[in-house]
C-alpha angles and dihedrals in degrees: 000000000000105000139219125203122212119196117188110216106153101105124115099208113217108177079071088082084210139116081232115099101239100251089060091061108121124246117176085346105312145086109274080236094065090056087063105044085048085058095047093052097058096066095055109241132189092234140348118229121202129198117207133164116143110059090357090171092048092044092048099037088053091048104064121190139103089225095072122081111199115221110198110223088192084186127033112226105154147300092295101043079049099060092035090071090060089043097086089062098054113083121228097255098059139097121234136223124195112194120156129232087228100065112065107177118070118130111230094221076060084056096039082057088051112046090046088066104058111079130173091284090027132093105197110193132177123239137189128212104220124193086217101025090180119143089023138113109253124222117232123195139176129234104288095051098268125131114247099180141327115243125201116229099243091063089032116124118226100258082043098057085052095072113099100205121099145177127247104197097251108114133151120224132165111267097233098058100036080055087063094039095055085043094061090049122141124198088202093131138103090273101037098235133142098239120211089207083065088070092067094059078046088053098059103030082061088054099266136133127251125201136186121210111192116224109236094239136010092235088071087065103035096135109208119229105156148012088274094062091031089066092041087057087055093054090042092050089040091057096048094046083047095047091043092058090043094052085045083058098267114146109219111188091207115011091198093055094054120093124197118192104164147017106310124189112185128183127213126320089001099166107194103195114211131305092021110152120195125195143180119000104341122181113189112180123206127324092359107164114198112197124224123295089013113160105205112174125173091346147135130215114180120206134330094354123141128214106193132214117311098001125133131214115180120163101000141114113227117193127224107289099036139154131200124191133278094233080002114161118212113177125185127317103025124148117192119198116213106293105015111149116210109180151172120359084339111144124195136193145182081339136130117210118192135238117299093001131139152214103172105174150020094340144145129212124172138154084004130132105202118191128220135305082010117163113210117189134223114277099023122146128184103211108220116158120064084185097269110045137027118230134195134243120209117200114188121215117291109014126142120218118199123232110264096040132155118187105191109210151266075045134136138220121203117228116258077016108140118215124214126231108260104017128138111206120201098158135056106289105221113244111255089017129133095225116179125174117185135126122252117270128244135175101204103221111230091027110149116185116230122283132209121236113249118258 
């Protein structure tokens, strides 16, 4: 059965206490909407519904893909009047699922689970086992396991309100007959809203079944209301990233102090020390080793290399041998050959630095291309902005470039060329060439330095 998936996504979210409409709240990074729709994604549906109501051009501005078709709910009267606004655009044949913008965390094989369930004479809904179900809907069945009706707390018996099972509100359902059952809603309750958990007691009473398919832990349907349960999502979300890597062969020195924010691929014996974030699409190759409080965002480091402690590589490809600060800065655009060494307070940028060089300390290197086996020394700057324009450094294979240096581009520096301290070079450097570029030195005689007029 060809399915639809239906995301409700029109809630402002109060208890947020934010200018922010709730499913724009962010979670490793991104909106908890685009969790979901992630999610949804991943099980191949024929279309994705959203639902959207409170700041609808924010929410769909912030969503991008021609895959998704918005549905307005201009008041917001409930779960099933809701669903009911992206109904005219499912088609009778298909099955429906109904997921919500505000909880991130479902797993698709859960879905999967799910959506295999509900047939054309079948309602398929996700529960949770809670330790305290208080506050929930609890899931009634019957004696063969089926679910005969949800019941809200407040209507709930005793021996009702003991059972530890309740609904989350995700449920699959063929189109057709949801269509019917939404149809047949009353608003005849203390808030006046039409309710989607209504539709179950509609479903067997029709002559349905109804299953319940327990999600495997509470944390996949944690629903986030406010910044509280925002933060325990994090963690949530933090622990799973973390468990995944570990089971892949990452060592992870504290799992509760790693933080994934994107799509991460590792090779063998990769060993991520604490407070690493890694965001974006990361590629770490074998026997990598990041450091503590490392920051690597859309990046490659090939194998063996090593990125030490508070350094941050956004944007860049690092070879295999390489070494990466401590407290080292790549920006955007960098390309590392095998070997390269990048240290202390040095910040790249848009360069390519060649095999087995190597800029050690408090140095700046942008717009630059640096052959191999280049050494580049402390306090250099390649001056590449004349506050207009950027312009580019070449550096040819085995040049030394003294410490204080500042190379003025567009500038070049020719291959086996020594540079030395202090200079500031404004014109091409000659390959094998001793070039040094510095003022004469004078000591003024009866110079007194200012002094500052006692208090």
């Amino acid at each position: 059965m060809p399915l639809s998936v239906v995301i409700l996504a029109a809630g402002q979210g109060k208890r947020m206490k934010s200018e922010l409409p709730k499913v724009l709240q962010p979670l490793a990074g991104r909106p908890l909407l685009a969790h979901v729709v992630a999610t949804a994604r991943a099980l191949g549906p024929e279309a994705i519904h959203v639902v959207h109501g409170h700041g609808a051009g924010e929410v769909r501005a912030a969503i991008a893909g021609g895959d998704i078709r918005w549905a307005l709910q201009a008041e917001q009267k409930g779960t099933g009047h809701a669903v009911a606004q992206a109904m005219p655009g499912v088609p009778d044949g298909h099955a429906v699922l109904v997921l919500y913008g505000d909880v991130p965390l479902i797993r698709a094989g859960t879905l999967r689970d799910l959506v295999a369930r509900a047939g054309p004479k079948s309602l398929a809904l996700l529960s949770a086992r809670l330790a305290d179900p208080a506050g929930y809907g609890r899931v009634v069945r019957d004696a063969s396991g089926l679910v005969t009706r949800v019941v809200e707390e407040r209507d709930a018996s005793p021996a009702e309100r003991a059972i530890a099972e309740i609904n989350t509100g995700v449920l699959a359902a063929p189109a057709a007959r949801l269509r019917g059952w939404l149809g047949a809603l009353r608003a005849d309750n203390a808030q006046g809203e039409y309710y989607l958990t209504d539709c179950i007691r509609a479903a067997v009473q029709d002559g349905c079944a109804v299953e319940a398919v327990v999600a495997a832990t509470p944390a996949e349907v944690l629903g986030v209301n406010d910044k509280v349960q925002l933060a325990e999502a994090e963690a949530a979300h933090r622990a799973n990233r973390a468990a995944e890597l570990m089971r892949a062969g990452v060592t992870v020195v504290d799992p509760t102090r790693l933080d994934v924010r994107g799509e991460v691929a590792c090779g063998r014996d990769v060993v991520l020390d604490v407070n690493v974030i890694l965001e974006g699409k990361v590629r770490l190759g074998d026997r990598v080793k990041v450091g503590a409080n490392c920051v690597l965002r859309d990046c490659e480091i090939g194998d063996d290399s090593v990125v030490q402690l508070n350094s941050l590589v956004e944007g860049s490809v690092a070879g295999r041998h390489c070494v990466i600060g401590p407290f080292a800065r790549l920006r955007p655009g960098n390309r590392l050959a095998d070997g390269v060494h990048v240290g202390n307070f040095v910040e790249v940028k848009n360069s390519e630095l060649g095999a087995g060089s190597k800029a050690n300390h408090l140095t700046y290197l942008g717009d630059s291309t640096v052959g191999a086996q280049v050494n580049v020394g402390a306090g250099t700057v390649t001056c590449n902005y004349d506050g207009a324009n950027k312009h580019r450094t070449t550096i040819g294979d085995g040049a030394f470039i003294g410490s204080g240096t500042m190379l003025v581009a567009p500038v070049s520096v020719g291959e086996g060329a020594t540079i030395g301290a202090g200079s500031t070079i404004t014109k091409p450097a000659p390959a094998g060439k001793l070039t040094v570029e510095r003022s004469r030195q004078v000591t003024v005689a009866g110079w007194k330095r200012p002094e500052k007029a006692p208090k």
